[in-house]
C-alpha positions as CSV (number, residue, x, y, z in Angstrom):
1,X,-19.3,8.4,12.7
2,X,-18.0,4.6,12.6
3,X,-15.4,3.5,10.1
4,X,-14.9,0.3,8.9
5,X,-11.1,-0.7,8.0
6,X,-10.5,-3.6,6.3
7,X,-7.2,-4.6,5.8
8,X,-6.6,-3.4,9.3
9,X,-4.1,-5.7,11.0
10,X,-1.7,-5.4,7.8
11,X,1.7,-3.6,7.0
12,X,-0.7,-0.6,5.7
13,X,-4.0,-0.9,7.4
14,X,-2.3,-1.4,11.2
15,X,-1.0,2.4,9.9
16,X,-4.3,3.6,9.0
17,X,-5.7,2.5,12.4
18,X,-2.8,4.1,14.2
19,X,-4.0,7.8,12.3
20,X,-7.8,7.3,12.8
21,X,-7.1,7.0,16.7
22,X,-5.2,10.1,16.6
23,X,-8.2,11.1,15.2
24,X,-10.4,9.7,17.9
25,X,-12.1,8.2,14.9
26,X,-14.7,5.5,15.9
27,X,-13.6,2.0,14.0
28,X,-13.8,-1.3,13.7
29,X,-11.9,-3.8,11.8
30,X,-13.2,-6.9,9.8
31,X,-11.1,-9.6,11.1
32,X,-11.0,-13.3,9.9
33,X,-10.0,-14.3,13.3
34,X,-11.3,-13.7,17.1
35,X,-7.3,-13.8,17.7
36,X,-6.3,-11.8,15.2
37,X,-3.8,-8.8,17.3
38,X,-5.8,-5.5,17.2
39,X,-5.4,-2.5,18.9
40,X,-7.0,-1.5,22.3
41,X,-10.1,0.0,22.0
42,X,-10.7,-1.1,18.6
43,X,-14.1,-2.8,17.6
44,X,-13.8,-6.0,15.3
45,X,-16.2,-7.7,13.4
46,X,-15.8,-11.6,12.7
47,X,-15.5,-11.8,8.5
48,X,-13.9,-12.6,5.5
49,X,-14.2,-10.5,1.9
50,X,-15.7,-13.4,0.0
51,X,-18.7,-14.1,2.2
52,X,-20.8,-11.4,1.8
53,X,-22.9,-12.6,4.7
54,X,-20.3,-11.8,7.5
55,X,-19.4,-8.1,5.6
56,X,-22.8,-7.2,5.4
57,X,-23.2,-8.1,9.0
58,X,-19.8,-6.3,9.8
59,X,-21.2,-2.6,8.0
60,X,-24.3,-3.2,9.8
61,X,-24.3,0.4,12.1
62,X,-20.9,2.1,9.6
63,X,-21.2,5.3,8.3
64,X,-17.5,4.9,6.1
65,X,-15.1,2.2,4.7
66,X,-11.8,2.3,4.1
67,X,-11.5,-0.7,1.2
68,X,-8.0,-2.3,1.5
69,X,-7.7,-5.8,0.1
70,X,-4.9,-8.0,0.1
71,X,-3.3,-8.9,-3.9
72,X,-5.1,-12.2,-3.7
73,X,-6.0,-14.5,-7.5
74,X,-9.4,-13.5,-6.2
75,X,-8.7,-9.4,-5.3
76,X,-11.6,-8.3,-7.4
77,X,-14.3,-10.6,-6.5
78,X,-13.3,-9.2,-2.5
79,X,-13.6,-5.7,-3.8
80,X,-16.8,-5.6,-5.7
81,X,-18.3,-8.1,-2.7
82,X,-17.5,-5.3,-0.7
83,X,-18.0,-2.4,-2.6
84,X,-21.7,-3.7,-3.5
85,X,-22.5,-4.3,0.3
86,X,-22.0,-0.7,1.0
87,X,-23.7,0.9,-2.1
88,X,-26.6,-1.7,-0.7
89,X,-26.7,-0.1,2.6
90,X,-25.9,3.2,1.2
91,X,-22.3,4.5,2.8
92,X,-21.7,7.7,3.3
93,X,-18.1,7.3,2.1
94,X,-16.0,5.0,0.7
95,X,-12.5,5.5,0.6
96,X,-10.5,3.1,-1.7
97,X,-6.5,1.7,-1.3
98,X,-5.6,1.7,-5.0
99,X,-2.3,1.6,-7.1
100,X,-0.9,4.6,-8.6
101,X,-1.0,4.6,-12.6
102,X,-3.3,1.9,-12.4
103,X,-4.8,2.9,-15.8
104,X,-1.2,2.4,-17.8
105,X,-0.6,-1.3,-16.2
106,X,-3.3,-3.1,-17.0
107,X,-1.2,-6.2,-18.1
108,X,-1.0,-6.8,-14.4
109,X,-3.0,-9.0,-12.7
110,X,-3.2,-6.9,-9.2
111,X,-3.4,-3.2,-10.6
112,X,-6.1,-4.9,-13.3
113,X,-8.4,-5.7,-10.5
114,X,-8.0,-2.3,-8.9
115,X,-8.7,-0.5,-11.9
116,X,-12.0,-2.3,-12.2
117,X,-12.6,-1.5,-8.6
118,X,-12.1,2.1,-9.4
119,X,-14.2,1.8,-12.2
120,X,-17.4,0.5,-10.2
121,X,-16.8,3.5,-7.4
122,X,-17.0,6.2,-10.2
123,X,-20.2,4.5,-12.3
124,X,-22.4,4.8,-9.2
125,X,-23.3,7.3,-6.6
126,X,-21.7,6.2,-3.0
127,X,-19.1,9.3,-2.1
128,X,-15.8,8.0,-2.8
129,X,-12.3,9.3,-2.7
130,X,-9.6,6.9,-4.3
131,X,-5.9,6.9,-2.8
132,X,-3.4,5.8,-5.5
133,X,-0.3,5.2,-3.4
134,X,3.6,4.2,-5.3
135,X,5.8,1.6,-4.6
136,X,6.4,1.3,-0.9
137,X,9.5,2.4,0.6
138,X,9.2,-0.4,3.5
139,X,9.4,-3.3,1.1
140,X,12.6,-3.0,1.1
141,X,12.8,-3.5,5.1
142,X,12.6,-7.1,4.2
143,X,15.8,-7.0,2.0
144,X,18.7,-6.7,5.5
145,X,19.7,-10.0,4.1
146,X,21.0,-9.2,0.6
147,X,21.9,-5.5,2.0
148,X,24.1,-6.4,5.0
149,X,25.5,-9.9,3.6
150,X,25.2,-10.2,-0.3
151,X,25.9,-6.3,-0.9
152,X,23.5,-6.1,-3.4
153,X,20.2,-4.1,-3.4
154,X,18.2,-6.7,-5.6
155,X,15.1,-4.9,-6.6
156,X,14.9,-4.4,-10.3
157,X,13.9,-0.9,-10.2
158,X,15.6,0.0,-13.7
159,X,17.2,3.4,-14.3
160,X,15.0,5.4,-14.6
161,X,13.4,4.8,-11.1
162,X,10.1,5.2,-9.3
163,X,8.5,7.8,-6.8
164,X,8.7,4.8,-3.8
165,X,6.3,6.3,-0.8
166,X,6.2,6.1,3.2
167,X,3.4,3.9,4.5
168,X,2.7,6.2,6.8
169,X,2.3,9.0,4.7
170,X,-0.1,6.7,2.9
171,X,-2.1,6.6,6.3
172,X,-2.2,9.5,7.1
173,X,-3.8,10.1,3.7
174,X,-6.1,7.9,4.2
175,X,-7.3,9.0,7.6
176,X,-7.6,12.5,6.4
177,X,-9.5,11.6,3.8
178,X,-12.3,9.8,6.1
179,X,-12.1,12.1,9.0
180,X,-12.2,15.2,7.3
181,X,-14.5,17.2,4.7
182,X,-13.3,18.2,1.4
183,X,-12.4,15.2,-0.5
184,X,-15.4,13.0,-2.4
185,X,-14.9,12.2,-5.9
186,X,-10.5,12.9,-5.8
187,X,-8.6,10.8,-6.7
188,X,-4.5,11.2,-5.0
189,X,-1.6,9.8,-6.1
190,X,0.4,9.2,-3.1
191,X,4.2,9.5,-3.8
192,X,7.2,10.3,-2.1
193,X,9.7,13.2,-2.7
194,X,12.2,11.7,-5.1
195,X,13.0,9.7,-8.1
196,X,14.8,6.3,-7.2
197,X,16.4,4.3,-9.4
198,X,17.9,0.7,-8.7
199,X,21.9,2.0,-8.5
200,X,20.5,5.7,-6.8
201,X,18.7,3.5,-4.0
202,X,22.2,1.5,-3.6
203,X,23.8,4.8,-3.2
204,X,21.7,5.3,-0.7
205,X,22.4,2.2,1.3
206,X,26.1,2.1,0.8
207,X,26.0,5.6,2.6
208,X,24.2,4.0,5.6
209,X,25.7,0.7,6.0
210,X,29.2,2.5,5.5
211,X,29.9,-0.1,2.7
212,X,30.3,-0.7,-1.1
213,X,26.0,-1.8,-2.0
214,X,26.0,-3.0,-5.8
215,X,22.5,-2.8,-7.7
216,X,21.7,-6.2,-9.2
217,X,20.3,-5.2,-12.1
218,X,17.1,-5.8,-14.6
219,X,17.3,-9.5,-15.1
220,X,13.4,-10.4,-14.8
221,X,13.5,-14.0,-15.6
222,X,16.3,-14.2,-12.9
223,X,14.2,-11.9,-10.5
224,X,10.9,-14.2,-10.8
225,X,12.7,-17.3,-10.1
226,X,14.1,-16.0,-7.4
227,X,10.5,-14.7,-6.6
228,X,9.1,-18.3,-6.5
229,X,11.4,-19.3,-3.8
230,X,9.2,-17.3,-1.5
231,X,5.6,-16.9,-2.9
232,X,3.3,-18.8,-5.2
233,X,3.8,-19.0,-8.2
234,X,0.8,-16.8,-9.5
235,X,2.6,-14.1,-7.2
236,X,5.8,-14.4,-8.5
237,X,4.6,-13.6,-12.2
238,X,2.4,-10.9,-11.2
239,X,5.4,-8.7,-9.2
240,X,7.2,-10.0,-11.9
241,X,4.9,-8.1,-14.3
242,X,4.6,-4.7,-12.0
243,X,8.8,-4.4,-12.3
244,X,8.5,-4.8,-15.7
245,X,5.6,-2.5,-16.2
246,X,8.0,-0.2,-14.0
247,X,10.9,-0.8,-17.0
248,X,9.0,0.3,-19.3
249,X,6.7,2.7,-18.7
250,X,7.8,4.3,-15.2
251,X,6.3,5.2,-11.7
252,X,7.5,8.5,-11.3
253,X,5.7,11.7,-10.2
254,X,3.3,13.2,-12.0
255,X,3.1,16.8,-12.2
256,X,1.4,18.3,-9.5
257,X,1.2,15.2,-7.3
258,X,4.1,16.3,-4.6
259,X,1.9,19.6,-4.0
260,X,-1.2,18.0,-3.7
261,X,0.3,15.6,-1.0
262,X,2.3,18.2,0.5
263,X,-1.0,20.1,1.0
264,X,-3.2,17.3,2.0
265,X,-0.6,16.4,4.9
266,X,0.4,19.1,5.9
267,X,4.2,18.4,5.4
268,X,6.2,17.4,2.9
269,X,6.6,13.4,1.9
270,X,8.9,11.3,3.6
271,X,12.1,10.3,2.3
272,X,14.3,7.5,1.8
273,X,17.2,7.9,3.2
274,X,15.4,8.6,6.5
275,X,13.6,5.3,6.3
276,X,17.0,3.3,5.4
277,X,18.8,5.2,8.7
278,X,15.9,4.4,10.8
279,X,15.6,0.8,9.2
280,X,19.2,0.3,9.5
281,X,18.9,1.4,13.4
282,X,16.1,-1.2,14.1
283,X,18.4,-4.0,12.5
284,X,21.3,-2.7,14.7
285,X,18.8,-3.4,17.7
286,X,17.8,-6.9,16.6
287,X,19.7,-9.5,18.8
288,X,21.8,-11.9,16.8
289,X,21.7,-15.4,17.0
290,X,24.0,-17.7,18.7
């Protein structure tokens, strides 16, 4: 049974390929690069999502795919490029990276081109099982700047909060899901154990640095700009867009969905606070320059 990850040298796909070893799953990763780092022991297939030539070639032999594509202006034309190749060679299981609530943001460029991903996998007959993971908790591994110096946790998260997830629970979700029976035609939403709003999640990090952490607030137009110091502009707008979506209509836990996961992984979700204490550890570790 081979699997083919794409996505696989990413923040979540590297994960996913980390839980299908322990799986002694058989895979191989579509690469764009003969350099690209991949683990040891791991097949790789020269390709890129929008030439449908080099994906056909790299499913050539699969049994499974595990469809993760990068928010890109061009997301959907990857997804349906590669959804099409495998209902062509007829897949025995696709298993798709989606967004949870994907349905109630549809004013967003990103979850709009999952949606109509989703939307292809359920109109035809390749066995599918869709993953619908939160916000992820490691984001905010990037923010040791603002935490440590500014004293401000800058994501505009709102009071009401969101249900922020592990990436590794989200990979081992995922590898269950293709290594194991049970689980065409679900659809999981992938959410961690609490609610987190902007001033709970600074809570949180003035416990673990030892120091006062303020919340910055919900000021989008400031947030964007701030956005487009760092990423296109296109980008900017469109997490600009998912924060506000977050605003006002919430990511929080649906009813049911902390069971479900529970079940599915065999332990309860990850939290917070652990990831903050073991991110604050790593920074700790991180020689500081001259």
């Amino acid at each position: 049974m081979k699997i083919l990850v794409t996505g696989g040298t990413g923040r979540v796909g590297s994960e996913v390929v980390k839980e299908l070893q322990k799986r002694k799953a058989d895979i191989r990763l579509l690469v764009r690069k003969n350099d690209a780092p991949t683990p040891t022991g791991v097949e790789t297939a020269i390709g890129d999502l929008l030439d449908p030539v080099s994906v056909e070639k790299a499913m050539n032999g699969v049994d499974k795919l595990y469809l993760l594509n990068a928010v890109l202006p061009d997301e959907l034309t990857q997804g349906l490029i590669a959804y099409d190749l495998a209902k062509k060679l007829r897949l025995r299981h696709v298993v798709y990276h989606s967004v949870f609530r994907v349905e109630h943001f549809k004013d967003v460029p990103h979850f709009a081109s999952k949606l109509a991903i989703e939307s292809a996998l359920r109109e035809f007959d390749i066995p599918f099982t869709i993953i619908r993971p939160n916000y992820f908790i490691q984001n905010d591994a990037t923010l040791q700047d603002a935490l440590t110096k500014s004293g401000i946790y800058p994501m505009p998260l709102g009071q009401v909060g969101i249900s922020a997830v592990d990436i590794r629970d989200i990979a081992e979700a995922a590898a269950i899901a293709l290594t194991s029976d049970g689980h065409f035609g679900k659809t999981y939403n992938l959410n961690g154990p609490e609610v987190l709003s902007g001033p709970k999640i600074a809570s949180i990090w003035s416990r673990v640095l030892g120091k006062e952490i303020r919340y910055a607030g919900d000021d989008m137009d400031a947030f964007e700009q701030q956005m487009r110091k760092k990423a296109p502009s296109w980008s900017a707008f469109d997490i600009r867009m998912m924060f506000q979506g977050y605003l006002e209509r919430g990511f929080v836990a649906e009813d049911g969905d902390l069971d479900t996961l529970t079940k599915l992984l065999g332990h309860a979700p990850r939290r917070y606070e652990d990831f903050a204490r073991e991110t604050f550890v790593k920074w700790q570790a991180i020689p500081k320059a001259a």
